[in-house]
C-alpha positions as CSV (number, residue, x, y, z in Angstrom):
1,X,46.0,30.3,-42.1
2,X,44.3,33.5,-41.1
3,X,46.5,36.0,-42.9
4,X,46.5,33.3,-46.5
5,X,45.0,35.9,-49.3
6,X,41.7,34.4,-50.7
7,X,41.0,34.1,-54.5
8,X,37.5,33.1,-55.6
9,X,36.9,30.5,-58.0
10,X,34.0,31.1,-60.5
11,X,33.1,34.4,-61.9
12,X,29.2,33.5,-62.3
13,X,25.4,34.8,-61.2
14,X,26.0,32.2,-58.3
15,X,29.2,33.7,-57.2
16,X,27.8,37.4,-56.7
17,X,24.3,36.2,-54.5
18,X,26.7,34.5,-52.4
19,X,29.6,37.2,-52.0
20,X,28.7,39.1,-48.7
21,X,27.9,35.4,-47.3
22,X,31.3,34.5,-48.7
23,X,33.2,37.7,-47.5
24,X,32.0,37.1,-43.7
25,X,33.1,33.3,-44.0
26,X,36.4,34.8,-44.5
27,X,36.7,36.7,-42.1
28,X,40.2,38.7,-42.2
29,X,41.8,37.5,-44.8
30,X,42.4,39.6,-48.3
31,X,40.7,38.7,-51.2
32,X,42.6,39.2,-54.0
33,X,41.3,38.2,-57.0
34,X,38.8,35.8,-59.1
35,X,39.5,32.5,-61.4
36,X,37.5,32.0,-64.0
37,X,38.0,28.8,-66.8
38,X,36.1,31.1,-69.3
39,X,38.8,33.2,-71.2
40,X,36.4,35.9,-72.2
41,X,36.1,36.7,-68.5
42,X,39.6,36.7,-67.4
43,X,41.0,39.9,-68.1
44,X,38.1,41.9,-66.7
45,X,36.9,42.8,-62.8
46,X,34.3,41.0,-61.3
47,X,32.8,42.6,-57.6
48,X,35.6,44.7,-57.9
49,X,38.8,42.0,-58.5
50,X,40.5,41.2,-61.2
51,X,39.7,37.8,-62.7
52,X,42.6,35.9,-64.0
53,X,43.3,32.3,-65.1
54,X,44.1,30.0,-62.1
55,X,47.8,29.5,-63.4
56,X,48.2,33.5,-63.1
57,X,46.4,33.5,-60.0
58,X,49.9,31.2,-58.7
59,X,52.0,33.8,-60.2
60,X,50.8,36.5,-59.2
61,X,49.8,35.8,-55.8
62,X,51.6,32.5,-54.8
63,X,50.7,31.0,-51.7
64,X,46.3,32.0,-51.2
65,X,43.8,30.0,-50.2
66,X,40.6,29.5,-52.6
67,X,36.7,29.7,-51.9
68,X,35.1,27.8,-54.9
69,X,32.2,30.2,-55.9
70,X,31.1,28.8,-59.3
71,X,27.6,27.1,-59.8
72,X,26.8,24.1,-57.1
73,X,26.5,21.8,-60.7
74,X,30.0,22.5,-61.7
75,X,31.9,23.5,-58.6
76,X,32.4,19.5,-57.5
77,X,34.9,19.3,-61.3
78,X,36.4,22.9,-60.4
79,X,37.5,21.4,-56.4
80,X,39.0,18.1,-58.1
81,X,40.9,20.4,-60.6
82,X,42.7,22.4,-57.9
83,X,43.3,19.2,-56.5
84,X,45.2,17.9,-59.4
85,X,46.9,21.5,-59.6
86,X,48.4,21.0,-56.1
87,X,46.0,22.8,-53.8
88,X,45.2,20.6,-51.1
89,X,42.0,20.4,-49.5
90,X,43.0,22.2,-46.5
91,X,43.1,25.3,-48.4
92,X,40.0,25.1,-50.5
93,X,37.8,27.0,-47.6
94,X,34.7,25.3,-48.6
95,X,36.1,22.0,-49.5
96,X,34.2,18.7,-49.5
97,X,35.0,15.4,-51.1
98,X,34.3,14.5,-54.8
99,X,34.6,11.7,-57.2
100,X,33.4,10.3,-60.4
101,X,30.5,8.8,-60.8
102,X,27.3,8.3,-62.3
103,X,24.8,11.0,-61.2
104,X,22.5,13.5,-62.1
105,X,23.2,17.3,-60.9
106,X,20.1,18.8,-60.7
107,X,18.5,15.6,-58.2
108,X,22.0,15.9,-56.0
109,X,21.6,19.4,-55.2
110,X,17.7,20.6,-55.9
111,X,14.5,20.3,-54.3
112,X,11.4,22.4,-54.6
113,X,8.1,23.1,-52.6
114,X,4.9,24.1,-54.1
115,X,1.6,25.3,-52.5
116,X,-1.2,24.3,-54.6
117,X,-4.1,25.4,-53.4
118,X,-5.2,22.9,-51.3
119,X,-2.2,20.8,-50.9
120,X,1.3,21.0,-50.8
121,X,3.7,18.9,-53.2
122,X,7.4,17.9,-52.9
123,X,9.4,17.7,-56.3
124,X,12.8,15.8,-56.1
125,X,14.1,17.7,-58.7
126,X,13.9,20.3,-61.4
127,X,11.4,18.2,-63.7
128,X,8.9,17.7,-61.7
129,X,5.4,19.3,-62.9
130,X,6.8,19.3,-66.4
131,X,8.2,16.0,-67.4
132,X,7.7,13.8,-64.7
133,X,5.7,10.8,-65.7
134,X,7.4,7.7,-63.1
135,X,6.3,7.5,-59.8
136,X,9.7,8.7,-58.3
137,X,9.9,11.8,-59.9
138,X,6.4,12.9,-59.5
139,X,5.1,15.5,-57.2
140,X,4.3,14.1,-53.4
141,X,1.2,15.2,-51.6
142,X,2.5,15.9,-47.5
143,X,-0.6,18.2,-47.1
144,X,-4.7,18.1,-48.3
145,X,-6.6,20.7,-46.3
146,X,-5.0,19.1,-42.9
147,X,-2.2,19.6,-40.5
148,X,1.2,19.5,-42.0
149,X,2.7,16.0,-41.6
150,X,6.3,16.0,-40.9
151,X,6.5,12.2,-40.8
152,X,5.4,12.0,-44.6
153,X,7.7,14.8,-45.8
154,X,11.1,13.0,-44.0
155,X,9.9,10.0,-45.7
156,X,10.0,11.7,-49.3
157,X,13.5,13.2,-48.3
158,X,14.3,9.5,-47.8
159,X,12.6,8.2,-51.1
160,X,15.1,11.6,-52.5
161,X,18.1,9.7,-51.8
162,X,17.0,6.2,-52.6
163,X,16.6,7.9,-56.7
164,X,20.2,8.6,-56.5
165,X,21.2,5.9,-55.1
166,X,19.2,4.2,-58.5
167,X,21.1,6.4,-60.5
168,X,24.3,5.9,-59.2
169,X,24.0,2.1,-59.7
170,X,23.1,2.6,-63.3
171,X,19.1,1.9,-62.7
172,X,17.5,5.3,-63.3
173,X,14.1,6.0,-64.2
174,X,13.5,5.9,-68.3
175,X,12.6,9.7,-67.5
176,X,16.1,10.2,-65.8
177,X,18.1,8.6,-69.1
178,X,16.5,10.9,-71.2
179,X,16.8,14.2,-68.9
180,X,19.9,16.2,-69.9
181,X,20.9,16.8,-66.5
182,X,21.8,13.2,-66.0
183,X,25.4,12.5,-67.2
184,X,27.3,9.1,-66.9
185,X,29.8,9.7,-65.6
186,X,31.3,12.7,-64.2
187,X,32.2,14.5,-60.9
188,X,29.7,14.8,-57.8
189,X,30.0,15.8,-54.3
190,X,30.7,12.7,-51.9
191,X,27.9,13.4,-49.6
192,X,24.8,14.9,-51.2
193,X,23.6,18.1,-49.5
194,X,20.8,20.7,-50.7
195,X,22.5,23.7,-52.7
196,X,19.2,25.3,-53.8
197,X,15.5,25.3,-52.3
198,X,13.0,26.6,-54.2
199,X,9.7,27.3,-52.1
200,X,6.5,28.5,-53.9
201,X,3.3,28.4,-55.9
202,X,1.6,27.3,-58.7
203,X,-0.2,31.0,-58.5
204,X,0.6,33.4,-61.3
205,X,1.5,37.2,-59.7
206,X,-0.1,39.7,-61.7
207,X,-1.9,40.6,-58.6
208,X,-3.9,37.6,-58.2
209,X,-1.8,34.8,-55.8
210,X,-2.8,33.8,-52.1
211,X,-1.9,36.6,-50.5
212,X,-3.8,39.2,-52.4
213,X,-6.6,37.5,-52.3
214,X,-7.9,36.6,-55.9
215,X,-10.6,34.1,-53.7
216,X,-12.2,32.7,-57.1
217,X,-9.2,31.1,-58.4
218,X,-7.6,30.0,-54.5
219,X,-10.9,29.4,-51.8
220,X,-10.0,26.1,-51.5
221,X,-6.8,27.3,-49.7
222,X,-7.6,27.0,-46.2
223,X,-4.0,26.8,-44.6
224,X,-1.9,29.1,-43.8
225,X,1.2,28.6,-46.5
226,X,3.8,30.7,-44.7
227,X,3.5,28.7,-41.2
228,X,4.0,25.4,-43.0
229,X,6.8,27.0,-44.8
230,X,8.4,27.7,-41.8
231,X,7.6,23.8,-40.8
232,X,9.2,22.3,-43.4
233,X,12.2,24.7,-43.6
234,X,13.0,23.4,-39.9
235,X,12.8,19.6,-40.9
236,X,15.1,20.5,-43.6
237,X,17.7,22.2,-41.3
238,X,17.3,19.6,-39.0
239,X,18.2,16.7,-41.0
240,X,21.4,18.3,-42.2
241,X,21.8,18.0,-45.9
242,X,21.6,21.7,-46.4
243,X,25.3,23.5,-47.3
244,X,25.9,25.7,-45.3
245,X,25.4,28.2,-48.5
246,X,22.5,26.4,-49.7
247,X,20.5,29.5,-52.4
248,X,16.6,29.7,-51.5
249,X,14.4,31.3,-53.7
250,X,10.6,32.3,-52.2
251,X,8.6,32.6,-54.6
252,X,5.2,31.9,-52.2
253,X,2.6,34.9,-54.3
254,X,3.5,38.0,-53.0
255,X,5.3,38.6,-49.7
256,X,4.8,41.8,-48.8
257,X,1.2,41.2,-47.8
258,X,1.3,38.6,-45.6
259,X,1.5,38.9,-42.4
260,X,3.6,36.6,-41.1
261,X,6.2,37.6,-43.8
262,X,8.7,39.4,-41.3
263,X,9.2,36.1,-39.1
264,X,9.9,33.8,-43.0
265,X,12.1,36.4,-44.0
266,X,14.5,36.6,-40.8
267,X,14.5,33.0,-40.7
268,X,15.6,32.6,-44.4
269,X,18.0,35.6,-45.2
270,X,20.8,34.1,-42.9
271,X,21.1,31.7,-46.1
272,X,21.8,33.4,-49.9
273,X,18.1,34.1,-51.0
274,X,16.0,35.5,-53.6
275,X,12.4,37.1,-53.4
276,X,10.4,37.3,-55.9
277,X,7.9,40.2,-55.7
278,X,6.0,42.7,-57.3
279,X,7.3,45.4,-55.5
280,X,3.7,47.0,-55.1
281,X,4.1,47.2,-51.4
282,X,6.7,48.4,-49.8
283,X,7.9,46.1,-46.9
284,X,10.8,47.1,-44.6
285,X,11.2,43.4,-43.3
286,X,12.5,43.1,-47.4
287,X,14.6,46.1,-47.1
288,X,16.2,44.6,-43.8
289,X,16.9,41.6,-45.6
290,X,18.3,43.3,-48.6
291,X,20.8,45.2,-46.4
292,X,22.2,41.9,-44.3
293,X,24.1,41.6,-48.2
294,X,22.7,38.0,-48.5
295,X,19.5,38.8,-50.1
296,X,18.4,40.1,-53.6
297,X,15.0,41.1,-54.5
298,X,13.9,39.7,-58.4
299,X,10.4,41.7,-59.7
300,X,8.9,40.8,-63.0
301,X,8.7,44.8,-64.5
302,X,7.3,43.7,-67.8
303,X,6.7,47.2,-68.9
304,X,8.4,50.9,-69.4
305,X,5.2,53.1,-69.3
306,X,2.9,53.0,-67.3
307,X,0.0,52.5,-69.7
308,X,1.3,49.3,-70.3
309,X,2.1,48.2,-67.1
310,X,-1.7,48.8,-66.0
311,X,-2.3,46.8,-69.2
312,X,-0.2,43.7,-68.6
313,X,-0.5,43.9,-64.8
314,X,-4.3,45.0,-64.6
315,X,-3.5,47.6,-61.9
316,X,-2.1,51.2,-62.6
317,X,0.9,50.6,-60.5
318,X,3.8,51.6,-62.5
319,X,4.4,54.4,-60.3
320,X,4.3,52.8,-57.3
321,X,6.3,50.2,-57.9
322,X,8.9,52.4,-59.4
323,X,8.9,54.4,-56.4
324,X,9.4,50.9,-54.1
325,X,11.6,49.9,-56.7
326,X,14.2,53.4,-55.8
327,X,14.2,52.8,-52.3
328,X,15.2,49.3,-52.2
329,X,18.1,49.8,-54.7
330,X,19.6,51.9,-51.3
331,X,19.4,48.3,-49.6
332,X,20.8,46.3,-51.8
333,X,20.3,44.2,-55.2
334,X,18.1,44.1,-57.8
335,X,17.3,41.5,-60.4
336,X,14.6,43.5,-62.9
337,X,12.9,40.4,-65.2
338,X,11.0,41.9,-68.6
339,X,8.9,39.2,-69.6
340,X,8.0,39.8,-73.9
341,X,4.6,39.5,-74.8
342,X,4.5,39.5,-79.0
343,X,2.7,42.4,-80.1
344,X,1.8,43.8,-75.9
345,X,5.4,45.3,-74.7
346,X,7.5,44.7,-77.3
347,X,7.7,48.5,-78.9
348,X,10.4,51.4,-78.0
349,X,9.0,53.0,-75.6
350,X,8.5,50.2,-73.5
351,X,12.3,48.4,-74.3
352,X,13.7,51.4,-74.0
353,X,11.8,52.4,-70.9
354,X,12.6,49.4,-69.0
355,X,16.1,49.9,-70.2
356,X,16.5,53.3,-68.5
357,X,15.1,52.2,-65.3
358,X,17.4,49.5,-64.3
359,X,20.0,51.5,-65.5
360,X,18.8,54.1,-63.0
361,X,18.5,51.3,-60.6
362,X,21.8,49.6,-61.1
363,X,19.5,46.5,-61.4
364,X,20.8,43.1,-62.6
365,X,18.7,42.2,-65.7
366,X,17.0,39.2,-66.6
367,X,14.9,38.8,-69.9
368,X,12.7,36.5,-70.8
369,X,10.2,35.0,-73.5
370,X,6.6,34.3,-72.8
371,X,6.4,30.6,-73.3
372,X,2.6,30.5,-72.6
373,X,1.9,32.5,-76.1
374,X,2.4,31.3,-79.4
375,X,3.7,34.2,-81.9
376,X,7.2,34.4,-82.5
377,X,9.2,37.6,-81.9
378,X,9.7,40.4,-84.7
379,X,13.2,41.0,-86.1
380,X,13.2,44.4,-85.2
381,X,11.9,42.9,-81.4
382,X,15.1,40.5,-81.6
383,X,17.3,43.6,-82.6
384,X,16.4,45.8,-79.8
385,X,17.1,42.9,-77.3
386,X,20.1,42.1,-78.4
387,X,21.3,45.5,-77.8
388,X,19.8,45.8,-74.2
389,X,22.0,42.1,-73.6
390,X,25.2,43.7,-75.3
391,X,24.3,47.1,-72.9
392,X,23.9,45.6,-69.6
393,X,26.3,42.2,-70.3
394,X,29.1,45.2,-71.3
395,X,28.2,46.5,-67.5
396,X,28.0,43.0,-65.5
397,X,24.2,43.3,-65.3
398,X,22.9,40.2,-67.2
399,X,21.5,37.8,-64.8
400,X,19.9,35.7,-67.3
401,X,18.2,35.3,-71.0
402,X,15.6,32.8,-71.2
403,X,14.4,31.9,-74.8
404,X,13.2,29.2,-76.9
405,X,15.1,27.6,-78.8
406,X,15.0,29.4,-82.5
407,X,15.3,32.9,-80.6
408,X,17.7,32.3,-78.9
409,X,20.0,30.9,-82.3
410,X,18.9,34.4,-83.9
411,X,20.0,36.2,-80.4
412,X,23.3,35.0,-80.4
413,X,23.5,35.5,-84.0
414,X,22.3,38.9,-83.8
415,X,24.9,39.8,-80.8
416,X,27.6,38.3,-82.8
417,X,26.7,40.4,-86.0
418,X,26.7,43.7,-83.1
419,X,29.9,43.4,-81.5
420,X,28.5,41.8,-78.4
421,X,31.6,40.2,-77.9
422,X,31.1,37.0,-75.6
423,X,27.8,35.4,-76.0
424,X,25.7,35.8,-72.9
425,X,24.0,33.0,-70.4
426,X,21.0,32.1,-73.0
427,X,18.7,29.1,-71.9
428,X,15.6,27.4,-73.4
């Protein structure tokens, strides 16, 4: 019904990208609050809306209709639980079927292209590059220094499905049993559909991808990436298994100086995105994007002075970027990443630094180990970044902490000891 109130379901990183996409779905009626299952969320305002259990929701607002915005892995259990709460699927705005069964969540809603270089791979899933070692999961070559072959690359959407389909009737891959994200049994969307592209390279940023030109490490790259892109993306669209909400993330080097940029970026931002850039060069195509409400622009900082950021980044662009960085928080959102490197940007000035400038920014916040080096982090490191989580968690601002394994025990130990109250999103 058109004058229902709405309540969202799922108070998460995923919920926000998609809110303005959500909001227009909508269209008239009232939102009124969010649900969250997480107790140490209910109680507070998320976006602006109080978030409440589900049972207070019924109290409080009686009759409503619900848009499930909680992560694409979980939101298949949250539809069948407001099933089995009496809401029926008519009022579930983005419902689709789900059941039980045997699955894995990352291969039901992922897929990811990388440019290479000189070729172009396909990875069903999030493991491919890293663990992959059966022929299923491994990366698929649909390109080598030709013309992009759309024949091959519907094929390895078919071979995609086939790998569930293995899954599902308890014949996965040796890789697949050991893989956390494969579960025995537990709820999955009825018909598979792509809830998160990732498109991009193998090239590190620091100034040095395809676009700007480092020719040493990429001359073998003799195709233009961003037309292909565009190639694949409409095969994709085509053969409709994207959601209609499916998140991409374009990560392809560094936007902002290629030229064909503008045309990627309108086709794209009509979906939930996320660039990643360094912010070096200002583009106004991105600043377009950012204003539409369904795009957020994620920069790897790495530094609060500028000494260091010349240091780290191997051009003196602190500045500059900074400067970019102000005018596009006008637009819309922010994700700042710091990036620790032991012994490089791990000192006061520079925590502290980075600290006032997303605050100045309103920027979300997303920190991060460097998993390529091999010293551990200081105690005194450990403190200070548990008190820029606690800061910018207290404030809604944490998009993400990605640590290994024994910093992240002494994180969450650390915020505990602190007062940080509920512990935040801490991965491996």
């Amino acid at each position: 019904m058109a004058d229902r109130k709405v309540v969202f379901y799922g108070a998460g990183e995923n919920a926000e990208i998609k809110h303005n996409f959500t909001l227009k779905r909508i269209g008239a009626r009232e939102p009124v609050a969010f649900c969250d299952r997480d107790p140490r969320k209910q109680g507070r305002h998320f976006l602006g809306l109080p978030v409440v259990s589900f049972a207070d929701a019924k109290t409080q607002f009686g009759n409503f209709d619900v848009y499930v915005t909680a992560n694409e892995k979980y939101a298949p259990g949250i539809i069948d639980y407001l099933l089995k709460n009496d809401l029926r699927p008519e009022n579930i705005i983005n419902y689709e079927p789900v059941g039980e069964r045997k699955g894995c969540a990352s291969l039901d809603s992922d897929m990811t292209l990388i440019f290479s270089g000189d070729h172009l791979e396909f990875y069903h899933c999030c493991i491919g590059g890293k663990l992959a070692t059966f022929s299923e999961a491994s990366p698929k070559t649909i390109l080598n220094n030709t013309d992009f072959n759309g024949d091959i690359f519907s094929k390895v959407l078919c071979e995609k499905y086939k790998l569930q389909q293995d899954i599902e009737q308890s014949h996965p891959p040796q890789t697949c049993i050991k893989c956390w994200w494969h579960k025995q049994i537990e709820y999955h969307y009825t018909q598979s559909k792509l809830r998160k592209i990732g498109m991009g390279g193998f090239a590190p940023c620091n100034f040095s991808c395809y676009n700007c030109g480092n020719v040493m490490q990429w001359e073998k790259c003799t195709y233009n990436a961003w037309d292909i892109l565009l190639d694949c993306f409409e095969i994709i669209e085509d053969s409709g298994v994207m959601a209609d909400d499916c998140l991409v993330t374009l990560s392809l080097g560094e936007h902002t100086v290629a030229k064909e940029h503008d045309a990627v970026l309108k086709r794209l931002c009509k979906y939930p995105l996320i660039i990643y850039s360094n912010a070096y060069v200002w583009s106004e195509p991105t600043a377009e994007a950012l204003a539409g409400g369904n795009t957020w622009l994620r920069v790897s900082v790495d530094a609060g002075t500028r000494a260091t950021f010349a240091k780290i980044k191997g051009v003196d662009g602190y500045d500059r970027v900074c400067e970019n960085l102000e005018h596009y928080a006008k637009h819309g959102t922010l994700v700042l990443k710091y990036i620790l490197f032991s012994g490089q940007n791990d000192d006061d000035a520079d925590l502290y630094g980075f600290m006032e400038l997303a605050e100045k920014l309103g920027a979300k916040v997303n920190l991060s180990q460097d998993y390529g080096g091999d010293c551990g982090l200081s105690k005194k490191t450990l403190e200070k970044i548990s008190e820029i989580i606690i800061h910018f968690q207290d404030k809604g601002k944490l998009y993400g902490v990605e640590f290994r394994a024994s910093e992240r025990e002494h994180l969450k130990s650390l915020i505990k000891k602190m007062g940080g109250g509920s512990s935040p999103k801490i991965d491996l």
